[in-house]
TORPA-4810 file (N, C-alpha, C, O; in nm, 3 decimals):
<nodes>
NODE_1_0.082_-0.119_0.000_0.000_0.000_0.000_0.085_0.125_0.000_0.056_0.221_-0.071_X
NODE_2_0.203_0.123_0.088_0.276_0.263_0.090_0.323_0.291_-0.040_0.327_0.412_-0.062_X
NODE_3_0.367_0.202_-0.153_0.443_0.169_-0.264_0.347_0.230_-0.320_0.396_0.333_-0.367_X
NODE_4_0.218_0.225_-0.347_0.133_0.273_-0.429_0.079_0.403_-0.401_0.019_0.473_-0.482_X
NODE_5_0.113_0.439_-0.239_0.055_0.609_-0.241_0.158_0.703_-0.283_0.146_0.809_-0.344_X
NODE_6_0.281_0.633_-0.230_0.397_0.700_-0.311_0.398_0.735_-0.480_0.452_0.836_-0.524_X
NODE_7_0.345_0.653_-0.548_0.321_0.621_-0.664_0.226_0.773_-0.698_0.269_0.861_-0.772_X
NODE_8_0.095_0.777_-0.630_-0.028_0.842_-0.642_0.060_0.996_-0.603_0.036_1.101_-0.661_X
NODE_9_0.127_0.985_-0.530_0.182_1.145_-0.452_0.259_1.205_-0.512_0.293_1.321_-0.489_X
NODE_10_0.314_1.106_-0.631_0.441_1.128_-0.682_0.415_1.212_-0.797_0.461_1.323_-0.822_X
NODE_11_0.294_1.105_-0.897_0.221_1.190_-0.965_0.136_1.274_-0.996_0.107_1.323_-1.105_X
NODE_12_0.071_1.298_-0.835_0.012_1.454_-0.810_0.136_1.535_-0.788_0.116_1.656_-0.798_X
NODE_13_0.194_1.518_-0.776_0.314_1.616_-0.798_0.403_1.683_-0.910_0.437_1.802_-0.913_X
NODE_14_0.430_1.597_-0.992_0.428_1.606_-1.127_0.364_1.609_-1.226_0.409_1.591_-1.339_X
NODE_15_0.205_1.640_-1.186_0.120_1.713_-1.261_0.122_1.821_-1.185_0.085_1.915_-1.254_X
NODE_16_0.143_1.849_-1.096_0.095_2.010_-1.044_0.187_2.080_-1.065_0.173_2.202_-1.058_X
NODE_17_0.331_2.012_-1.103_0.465_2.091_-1.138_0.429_2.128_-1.324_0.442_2.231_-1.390_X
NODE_18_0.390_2.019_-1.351_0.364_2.037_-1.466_0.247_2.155_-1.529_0.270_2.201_-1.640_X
NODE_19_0.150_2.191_-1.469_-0.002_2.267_-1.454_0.110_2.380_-1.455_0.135_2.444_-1.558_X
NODE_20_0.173_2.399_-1.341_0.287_2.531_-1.315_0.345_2.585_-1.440_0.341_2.701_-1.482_X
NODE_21_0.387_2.506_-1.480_0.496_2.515_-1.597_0.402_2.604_-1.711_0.423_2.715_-1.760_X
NODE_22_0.275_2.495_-1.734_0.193_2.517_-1.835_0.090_2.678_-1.821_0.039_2.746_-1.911_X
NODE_23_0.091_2.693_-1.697_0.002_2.809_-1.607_0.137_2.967_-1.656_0.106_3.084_-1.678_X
NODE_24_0.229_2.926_-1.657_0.398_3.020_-1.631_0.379_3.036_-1.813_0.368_3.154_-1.847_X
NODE_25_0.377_2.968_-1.890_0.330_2.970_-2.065_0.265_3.052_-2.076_0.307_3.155_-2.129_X
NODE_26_0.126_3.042_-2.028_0.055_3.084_-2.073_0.035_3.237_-1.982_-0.050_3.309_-2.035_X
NODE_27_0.093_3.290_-1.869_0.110_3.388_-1.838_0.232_3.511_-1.901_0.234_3.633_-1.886_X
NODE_28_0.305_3.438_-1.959_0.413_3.517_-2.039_0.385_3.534_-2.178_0.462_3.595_-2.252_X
NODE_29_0.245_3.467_-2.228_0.192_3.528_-2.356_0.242_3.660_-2.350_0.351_3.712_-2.374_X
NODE_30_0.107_3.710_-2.301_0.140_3.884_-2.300_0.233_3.970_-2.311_0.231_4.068_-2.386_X
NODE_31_0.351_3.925_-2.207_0.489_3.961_-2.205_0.548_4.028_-2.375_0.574_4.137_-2.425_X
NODE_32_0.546_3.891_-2.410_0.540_3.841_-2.580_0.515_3.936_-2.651_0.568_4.012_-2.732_X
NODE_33_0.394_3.911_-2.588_0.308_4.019_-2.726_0.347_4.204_-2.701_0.321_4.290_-2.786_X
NODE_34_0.390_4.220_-2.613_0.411_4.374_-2.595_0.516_4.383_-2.611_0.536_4.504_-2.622_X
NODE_35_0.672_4.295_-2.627_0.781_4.315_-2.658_0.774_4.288_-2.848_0.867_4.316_-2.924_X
NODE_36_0.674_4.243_-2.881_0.706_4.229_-3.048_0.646_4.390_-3.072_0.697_4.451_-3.167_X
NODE_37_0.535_4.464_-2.988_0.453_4.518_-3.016_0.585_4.648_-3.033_0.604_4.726_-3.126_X
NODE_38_0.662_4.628_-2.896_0.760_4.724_-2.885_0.842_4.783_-2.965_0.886_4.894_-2.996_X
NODE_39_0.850_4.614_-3.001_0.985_4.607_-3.113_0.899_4.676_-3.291_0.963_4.728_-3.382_X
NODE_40_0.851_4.668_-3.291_0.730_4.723_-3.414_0.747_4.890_-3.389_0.748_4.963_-3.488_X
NODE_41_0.758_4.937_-3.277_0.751_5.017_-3.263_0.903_5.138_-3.283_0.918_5.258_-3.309_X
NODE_42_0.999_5.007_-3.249_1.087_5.085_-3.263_1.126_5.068_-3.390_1.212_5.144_-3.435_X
NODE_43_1.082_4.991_-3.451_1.101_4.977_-3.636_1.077_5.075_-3.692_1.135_5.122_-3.790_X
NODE_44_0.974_5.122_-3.626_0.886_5.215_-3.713_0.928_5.402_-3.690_0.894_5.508_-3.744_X
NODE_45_1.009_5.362_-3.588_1.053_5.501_-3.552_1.229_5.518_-3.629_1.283_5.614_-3.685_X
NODE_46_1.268_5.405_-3.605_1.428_5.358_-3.695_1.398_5.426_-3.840_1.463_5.521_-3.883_X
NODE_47_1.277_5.358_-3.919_1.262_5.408_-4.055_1.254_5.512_-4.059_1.319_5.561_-4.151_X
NODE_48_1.161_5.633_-3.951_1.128_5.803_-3.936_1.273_5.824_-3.964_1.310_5.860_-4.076_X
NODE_49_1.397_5.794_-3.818_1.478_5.832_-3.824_1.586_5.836_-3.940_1.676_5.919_-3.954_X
NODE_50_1.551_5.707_-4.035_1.628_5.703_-4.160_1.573_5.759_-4.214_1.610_5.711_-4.321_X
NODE_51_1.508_5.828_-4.241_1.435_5.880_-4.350_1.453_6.058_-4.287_1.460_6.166_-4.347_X
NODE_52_1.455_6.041_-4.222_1.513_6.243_-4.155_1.675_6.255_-4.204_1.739_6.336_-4.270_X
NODE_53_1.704_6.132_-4.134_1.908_6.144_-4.183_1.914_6.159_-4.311_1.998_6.237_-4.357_X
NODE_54_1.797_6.064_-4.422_1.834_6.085_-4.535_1.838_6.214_-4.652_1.897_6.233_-4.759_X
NODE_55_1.744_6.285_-4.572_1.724_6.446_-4.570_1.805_6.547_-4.553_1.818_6.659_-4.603_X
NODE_56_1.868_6.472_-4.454_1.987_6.551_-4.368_2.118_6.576_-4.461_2.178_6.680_-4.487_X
NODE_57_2.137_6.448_-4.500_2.273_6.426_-4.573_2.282_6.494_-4.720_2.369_6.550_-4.787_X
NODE_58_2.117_6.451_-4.737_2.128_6.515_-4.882_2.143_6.649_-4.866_2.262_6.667_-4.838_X
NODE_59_2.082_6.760_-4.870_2.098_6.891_-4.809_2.252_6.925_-4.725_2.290_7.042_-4.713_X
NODE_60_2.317_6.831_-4.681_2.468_6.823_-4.643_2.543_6.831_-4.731_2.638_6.909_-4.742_X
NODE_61_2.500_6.735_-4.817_2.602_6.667_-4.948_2.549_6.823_-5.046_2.619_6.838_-5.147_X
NODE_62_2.489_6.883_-5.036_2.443_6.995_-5.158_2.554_7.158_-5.076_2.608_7.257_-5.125_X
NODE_63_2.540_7.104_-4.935_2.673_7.225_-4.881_2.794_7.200_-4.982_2.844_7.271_-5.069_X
NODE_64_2.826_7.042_-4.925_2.968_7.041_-4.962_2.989_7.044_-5.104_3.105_7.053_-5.144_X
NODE_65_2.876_7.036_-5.203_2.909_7.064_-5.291_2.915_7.189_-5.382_2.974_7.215_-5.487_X
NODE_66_2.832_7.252_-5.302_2.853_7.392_-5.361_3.024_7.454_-5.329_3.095_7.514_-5.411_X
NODE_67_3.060_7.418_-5.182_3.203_7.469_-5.143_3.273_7.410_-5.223_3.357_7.480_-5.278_X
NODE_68_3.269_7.284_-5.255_3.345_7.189_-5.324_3.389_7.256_-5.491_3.489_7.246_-5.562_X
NODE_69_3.258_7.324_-5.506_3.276_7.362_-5.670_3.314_7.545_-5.657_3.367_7.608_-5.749_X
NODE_70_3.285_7.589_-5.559_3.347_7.744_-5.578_3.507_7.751_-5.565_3.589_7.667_-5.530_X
NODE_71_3.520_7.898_-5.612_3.670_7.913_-5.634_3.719_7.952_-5.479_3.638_7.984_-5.393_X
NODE_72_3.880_7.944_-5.453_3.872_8.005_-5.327_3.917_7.902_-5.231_3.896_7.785_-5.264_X
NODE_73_3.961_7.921_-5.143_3.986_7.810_-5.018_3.855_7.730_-4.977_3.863_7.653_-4.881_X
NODE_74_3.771_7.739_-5.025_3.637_7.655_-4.968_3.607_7.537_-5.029_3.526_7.455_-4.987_X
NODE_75_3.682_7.530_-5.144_3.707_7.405_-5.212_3.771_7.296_-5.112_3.733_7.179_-5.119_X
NODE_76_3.882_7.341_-5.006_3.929_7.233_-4.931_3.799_7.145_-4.812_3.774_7.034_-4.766_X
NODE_77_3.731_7.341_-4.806_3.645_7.285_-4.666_3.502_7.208_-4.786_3.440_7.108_-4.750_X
NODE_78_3.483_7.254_-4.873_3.383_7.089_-4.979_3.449_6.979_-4.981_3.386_6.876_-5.008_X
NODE_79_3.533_6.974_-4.964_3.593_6.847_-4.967_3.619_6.754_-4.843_3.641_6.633_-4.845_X
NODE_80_3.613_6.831_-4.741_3.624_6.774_-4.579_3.440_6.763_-4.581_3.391_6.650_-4.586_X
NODE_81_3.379_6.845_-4.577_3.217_6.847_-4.581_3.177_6.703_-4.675_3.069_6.652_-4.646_X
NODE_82_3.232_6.658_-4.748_3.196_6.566_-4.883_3.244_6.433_-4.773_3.163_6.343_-4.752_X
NODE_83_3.374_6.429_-4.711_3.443_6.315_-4.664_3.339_6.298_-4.527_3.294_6.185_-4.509_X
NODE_84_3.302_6.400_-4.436_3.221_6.381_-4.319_3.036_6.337_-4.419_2.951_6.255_-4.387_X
NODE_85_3.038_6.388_-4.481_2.905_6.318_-4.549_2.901_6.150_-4.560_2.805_6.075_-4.539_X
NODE_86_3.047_6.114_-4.603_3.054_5.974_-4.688_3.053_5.913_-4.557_3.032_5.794_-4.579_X
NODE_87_3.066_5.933_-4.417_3.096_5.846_-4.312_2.978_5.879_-4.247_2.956_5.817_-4.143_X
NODE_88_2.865_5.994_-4.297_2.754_5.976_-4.195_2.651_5.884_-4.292_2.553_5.831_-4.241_X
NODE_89_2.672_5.873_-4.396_2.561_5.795_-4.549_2.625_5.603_-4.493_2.559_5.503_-4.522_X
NODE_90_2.776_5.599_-4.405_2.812_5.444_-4.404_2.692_5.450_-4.271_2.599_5.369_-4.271_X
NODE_91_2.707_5.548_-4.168_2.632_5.479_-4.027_2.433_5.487_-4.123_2.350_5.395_-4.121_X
NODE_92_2.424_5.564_-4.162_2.287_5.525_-4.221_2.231_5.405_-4.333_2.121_5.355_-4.356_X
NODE_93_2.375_5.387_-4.393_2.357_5.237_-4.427_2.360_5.113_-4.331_2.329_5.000_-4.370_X
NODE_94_2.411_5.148_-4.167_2.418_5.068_-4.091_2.283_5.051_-4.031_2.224_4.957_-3.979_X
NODE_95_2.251_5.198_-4.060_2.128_5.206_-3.959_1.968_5.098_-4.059_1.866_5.060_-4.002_X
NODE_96_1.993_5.082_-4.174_1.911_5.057_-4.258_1.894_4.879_-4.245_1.790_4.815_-4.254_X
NODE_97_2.047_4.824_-4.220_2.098_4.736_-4.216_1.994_4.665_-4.071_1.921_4.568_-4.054_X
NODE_98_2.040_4.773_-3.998_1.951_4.694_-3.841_1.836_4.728_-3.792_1.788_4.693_-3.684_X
NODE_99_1.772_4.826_-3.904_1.637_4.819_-3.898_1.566_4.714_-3.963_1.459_4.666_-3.926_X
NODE_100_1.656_4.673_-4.094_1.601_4.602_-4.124_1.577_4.428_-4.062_1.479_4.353_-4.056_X
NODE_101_1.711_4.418_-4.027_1.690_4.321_-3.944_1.640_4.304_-3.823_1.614_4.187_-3.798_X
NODE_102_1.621_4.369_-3.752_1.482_4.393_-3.663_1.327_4.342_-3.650_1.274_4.308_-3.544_X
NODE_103_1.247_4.343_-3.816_1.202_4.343_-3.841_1.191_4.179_-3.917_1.110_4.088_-3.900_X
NODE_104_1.304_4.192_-4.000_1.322_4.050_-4.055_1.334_3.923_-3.950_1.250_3.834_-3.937_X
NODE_105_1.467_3.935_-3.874_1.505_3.812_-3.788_1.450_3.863_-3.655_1.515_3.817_-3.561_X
NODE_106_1.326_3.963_-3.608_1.341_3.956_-3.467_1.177_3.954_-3.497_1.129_3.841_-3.509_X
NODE_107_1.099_4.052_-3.507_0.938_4.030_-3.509_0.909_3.977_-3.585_0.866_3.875_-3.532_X
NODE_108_0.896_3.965_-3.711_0.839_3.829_-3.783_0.849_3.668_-3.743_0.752_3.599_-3.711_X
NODE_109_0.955_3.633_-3.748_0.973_3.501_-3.674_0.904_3.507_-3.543_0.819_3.420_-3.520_X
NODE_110_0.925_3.584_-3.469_0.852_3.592_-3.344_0.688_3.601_-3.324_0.624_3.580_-3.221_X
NODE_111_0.644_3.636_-3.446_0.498_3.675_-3.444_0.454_3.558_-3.466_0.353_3.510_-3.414_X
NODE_112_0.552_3.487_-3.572_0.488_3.327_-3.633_0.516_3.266_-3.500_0.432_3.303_-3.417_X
NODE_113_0.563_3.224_-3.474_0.616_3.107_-3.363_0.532_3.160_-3.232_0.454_3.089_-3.169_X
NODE_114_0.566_3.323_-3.198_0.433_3.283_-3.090_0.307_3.273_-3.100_0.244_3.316_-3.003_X
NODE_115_0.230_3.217_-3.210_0.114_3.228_-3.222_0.084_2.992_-3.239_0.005_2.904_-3.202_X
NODE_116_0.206_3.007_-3.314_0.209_2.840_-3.282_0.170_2.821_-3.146_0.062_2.777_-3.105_X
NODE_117_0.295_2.868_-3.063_0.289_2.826_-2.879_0.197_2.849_-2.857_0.155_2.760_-2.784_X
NODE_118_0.120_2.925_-2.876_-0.015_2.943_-2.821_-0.095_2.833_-2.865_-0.149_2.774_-2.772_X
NODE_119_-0.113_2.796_-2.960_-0.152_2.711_-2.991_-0.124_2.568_-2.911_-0.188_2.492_-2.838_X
NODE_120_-0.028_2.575_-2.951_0.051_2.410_-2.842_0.000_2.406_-2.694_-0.075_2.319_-2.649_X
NODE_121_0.056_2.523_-2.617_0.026_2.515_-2.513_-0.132_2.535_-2.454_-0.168_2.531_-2.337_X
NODE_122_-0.220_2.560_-2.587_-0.330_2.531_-2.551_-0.414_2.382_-2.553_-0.529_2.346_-2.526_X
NODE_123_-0.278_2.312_-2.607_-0.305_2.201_-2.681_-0.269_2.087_-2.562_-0.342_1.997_-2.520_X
NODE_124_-0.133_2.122_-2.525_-0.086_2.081_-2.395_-0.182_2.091_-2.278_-0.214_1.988_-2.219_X
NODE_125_-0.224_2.194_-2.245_-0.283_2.202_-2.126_-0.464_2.154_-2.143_-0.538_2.150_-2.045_X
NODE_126_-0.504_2.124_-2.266_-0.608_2.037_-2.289_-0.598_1.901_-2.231_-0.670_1.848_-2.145_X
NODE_127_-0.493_1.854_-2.295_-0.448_1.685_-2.279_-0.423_1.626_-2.169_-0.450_1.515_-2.125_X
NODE_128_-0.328_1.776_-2.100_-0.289_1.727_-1.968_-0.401_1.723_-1.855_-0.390_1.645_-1.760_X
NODE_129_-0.504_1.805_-1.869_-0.645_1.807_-1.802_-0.693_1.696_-1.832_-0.718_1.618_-1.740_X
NODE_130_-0.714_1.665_-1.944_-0.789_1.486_-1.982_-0.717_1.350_-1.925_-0.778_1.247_-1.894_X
NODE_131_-0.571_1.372_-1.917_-0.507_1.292_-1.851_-0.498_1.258_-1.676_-0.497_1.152_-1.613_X
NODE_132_-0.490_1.436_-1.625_-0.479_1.445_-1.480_-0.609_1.399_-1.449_-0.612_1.382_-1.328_X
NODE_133_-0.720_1.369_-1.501_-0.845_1.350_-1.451_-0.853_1.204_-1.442_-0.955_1.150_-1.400_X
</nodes>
């Protein structure tokens, strides 16, 4: 008899660890969903911001080229204006780079897959109710 309540105690226990587990899933949905929501958000402000720099530079790049083409010592300073342009157009190609991937490898995949788990773990915690019973 002890052999068998041990048995019975053992596996109310490891369903209720298990319920935990499945209860801890399904409470960090949300979590989820407001960090993709976040992340959407900062996508969307990355693109504003590329898209202001790209404004920026151009209207930069039209300084240095006017200095660049007049007569006069200002030809040297178009030409420093032209070189600080070409290194702020590399960080906005960087910036384009990790917006985009943001979007690519961080919320998309994430949107698909947590909508699976949800699924599963609704699937899980069906079965495991039909079973614990």
């Amino acid at each position: 008899m002890d052999i068998g309540m041990e048995r019975h105690e053992g596996s109310a226990t490891i369903g209720t660890l298990f319920q935990h587990i499945v209860n801890d899933m399904k409470n960090s949905s949300p979590l989820w969903d407001d960090f993709i929501a976040k992340a959407t958000k900062l996508h969307a402000c990355l693109r504003a911001a590329i898209q202001a720099l790209a404004a920026y530079l151009e209207a930069f790049q039209k300084i240095a080229d006017a200095a660049t083409n007049s007569k006069g010592a200002t030809k040297e300073i178009g030409t420093a204006l032209t070189r600080v342009c070409l290194r702020h157009k590399a960080v906005e190609t960087r910036m384009k780079t990790f917006t985009s991937a943001i979007m690519e490898c961080l919320i998309v995949p994430l949107q698909e897959k947590l909508e699976d788990w949800k699924k599963q773990v609704a699937i899980i915690d069906k079965d495991h109710a039909k079973e614990y019973k």
